[in-house]
C-alpha positions as CSV (number, residue, x, y, z in Angstrom):
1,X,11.0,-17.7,3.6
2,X,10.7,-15.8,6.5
3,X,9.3,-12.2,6.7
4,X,9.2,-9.4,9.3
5,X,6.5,-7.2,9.1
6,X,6.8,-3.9,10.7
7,X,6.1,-0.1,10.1
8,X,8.9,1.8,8.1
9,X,11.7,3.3,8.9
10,X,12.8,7.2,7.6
11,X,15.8,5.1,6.3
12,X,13.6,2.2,4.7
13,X,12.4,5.3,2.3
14,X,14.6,5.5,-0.9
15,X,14.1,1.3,-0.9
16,X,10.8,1.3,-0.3
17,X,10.1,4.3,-3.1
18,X,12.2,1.8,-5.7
19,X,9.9,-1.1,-4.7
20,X,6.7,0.9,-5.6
21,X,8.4,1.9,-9.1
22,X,10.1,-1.7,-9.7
23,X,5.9,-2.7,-9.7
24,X,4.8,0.2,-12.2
25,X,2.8,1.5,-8.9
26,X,4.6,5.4,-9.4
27,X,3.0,8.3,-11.9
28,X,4.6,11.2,-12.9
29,X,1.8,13.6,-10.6
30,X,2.8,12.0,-7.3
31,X,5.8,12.2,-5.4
32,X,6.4,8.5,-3.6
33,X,9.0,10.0,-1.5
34,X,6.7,12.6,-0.4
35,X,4.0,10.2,-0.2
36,X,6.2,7.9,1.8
37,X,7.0,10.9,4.2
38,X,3.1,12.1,4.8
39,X,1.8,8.7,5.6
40,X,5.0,7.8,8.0
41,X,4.4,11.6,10.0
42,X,0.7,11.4,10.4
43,X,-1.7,9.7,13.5
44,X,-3.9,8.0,10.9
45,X,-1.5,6.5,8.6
46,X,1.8,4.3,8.3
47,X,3.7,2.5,5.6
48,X,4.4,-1.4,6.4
49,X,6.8,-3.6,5.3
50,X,7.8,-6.8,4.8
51,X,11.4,-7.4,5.5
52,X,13.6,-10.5,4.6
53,X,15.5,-12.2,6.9
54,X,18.5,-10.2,5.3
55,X,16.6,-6.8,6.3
56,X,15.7,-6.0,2.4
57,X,12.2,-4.7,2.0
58,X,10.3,-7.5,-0.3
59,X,6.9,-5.8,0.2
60,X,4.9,-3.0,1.6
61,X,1.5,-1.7,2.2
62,X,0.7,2.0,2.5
63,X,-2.2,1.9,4.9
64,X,-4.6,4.9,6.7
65,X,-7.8,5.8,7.7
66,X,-10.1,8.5,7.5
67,X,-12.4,8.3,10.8
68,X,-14.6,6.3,8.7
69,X,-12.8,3.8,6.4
70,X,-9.8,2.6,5.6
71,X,-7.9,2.7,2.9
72,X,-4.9,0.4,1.5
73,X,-2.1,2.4,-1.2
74,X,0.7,1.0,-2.9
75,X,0.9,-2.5,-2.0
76,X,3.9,-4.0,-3.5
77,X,5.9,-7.1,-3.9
78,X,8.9,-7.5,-5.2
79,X,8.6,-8.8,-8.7
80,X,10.8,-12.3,-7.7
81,X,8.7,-13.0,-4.6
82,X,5.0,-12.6,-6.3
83,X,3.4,-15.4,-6.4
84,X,4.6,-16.9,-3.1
85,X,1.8,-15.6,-0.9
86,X,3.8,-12.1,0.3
87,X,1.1,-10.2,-0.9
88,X,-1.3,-12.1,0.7
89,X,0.8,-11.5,4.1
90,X,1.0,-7.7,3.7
91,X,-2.5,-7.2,3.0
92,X,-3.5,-9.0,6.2
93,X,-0.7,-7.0,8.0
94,X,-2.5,-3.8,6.4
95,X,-5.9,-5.1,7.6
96,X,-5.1,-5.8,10.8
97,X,-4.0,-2.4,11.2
98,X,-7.1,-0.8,10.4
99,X,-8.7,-3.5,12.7
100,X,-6.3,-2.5,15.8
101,X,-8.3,1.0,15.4
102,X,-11.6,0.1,15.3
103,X,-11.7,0.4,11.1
104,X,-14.1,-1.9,10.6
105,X,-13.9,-1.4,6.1
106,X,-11.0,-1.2,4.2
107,X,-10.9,0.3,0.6
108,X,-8.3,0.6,-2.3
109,X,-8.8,1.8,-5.6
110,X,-6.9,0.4,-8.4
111,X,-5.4,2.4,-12.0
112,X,-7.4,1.5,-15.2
113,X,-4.0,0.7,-16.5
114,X,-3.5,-1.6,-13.7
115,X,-6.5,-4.1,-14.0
116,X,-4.6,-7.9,-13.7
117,X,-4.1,-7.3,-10.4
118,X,-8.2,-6.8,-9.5
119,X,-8.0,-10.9,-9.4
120,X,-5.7,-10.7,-6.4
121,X,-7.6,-8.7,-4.5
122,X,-11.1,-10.7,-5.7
123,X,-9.1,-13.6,-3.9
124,X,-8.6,-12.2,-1.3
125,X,-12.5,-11.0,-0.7
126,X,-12.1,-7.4,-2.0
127,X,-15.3,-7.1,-4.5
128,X,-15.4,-4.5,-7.1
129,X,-17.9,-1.1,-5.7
130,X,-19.7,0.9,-8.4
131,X,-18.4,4.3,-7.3
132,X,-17.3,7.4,-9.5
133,X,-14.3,8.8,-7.8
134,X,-14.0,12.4,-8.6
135,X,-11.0,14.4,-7.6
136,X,-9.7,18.0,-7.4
137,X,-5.9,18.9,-7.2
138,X,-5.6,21.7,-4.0
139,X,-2.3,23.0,-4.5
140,X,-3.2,24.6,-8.3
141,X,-2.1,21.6,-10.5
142,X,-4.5,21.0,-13.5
């Protein structure tokens, strides 16, 4: 199999938002279009994918930095091509990134609901970091 990976496209948007939900990586308080949108627009941040020889998006890495870390969102693979390394590719992709601009640590956090995937990243020398992640909404939400 051969993959392209590149930064997104504006059209790449309403595949790339069906990917994330296809791999139970959408919640009802985020927008992934909008999400999509923000990281493609801004200086620090991109969405990458991986494209099939066909042009079909089979994975993707929502990647940015902070001026101090990076941080890796919504990596995806297509439910038929897990398994097969792809992830594996896309993280690097994201990494390299983040290493093209002097990041020099790269961060994700993962859902409660979403533990089986913490082995993936354990394998791929992500280590679990006793934080407490707090949070506060700035548009009003509750």
């Amino acid at each position: 199999m051969t993959l392209k990976i590149e930064p997104a496209q504006e059209a790449d948007e309403r595949a790339v938002v069906h990917l994330w939900r296809a791999c139970g990586l959408t919640v009802p308080y985020n927008d992934p279009a909008t999400d999509f949108r923000f990281a493609r627009a801004g200086t620090s941040s991109d969405v990458l994918v991986a494209r099939l020889e066909c042009g079909r998006v089979g994975a993707t890495a929502m990647v940015g930095h902070d001026g101090h870390r990076g941080w890796l969102y919504y990596v995806a693979v297509d439910p038929m091509l897990q398994r097969q390394g792809v992830g594996a590719l896309i993280v690097t992709a994201a990494q390299d990134w983040l290493k093209a601009r002097g990041v020099v640590k790269a961060q994700l956090l993962v859902r409660e609901t979403n533990t089986a995937v913490v082995a993936f990243y354990e394998k791929l020398g992500f280590e679990v970091a006793p934080r407490v992640v707090m949070a506060k909404w700035l548009d009003g939400r509750e």
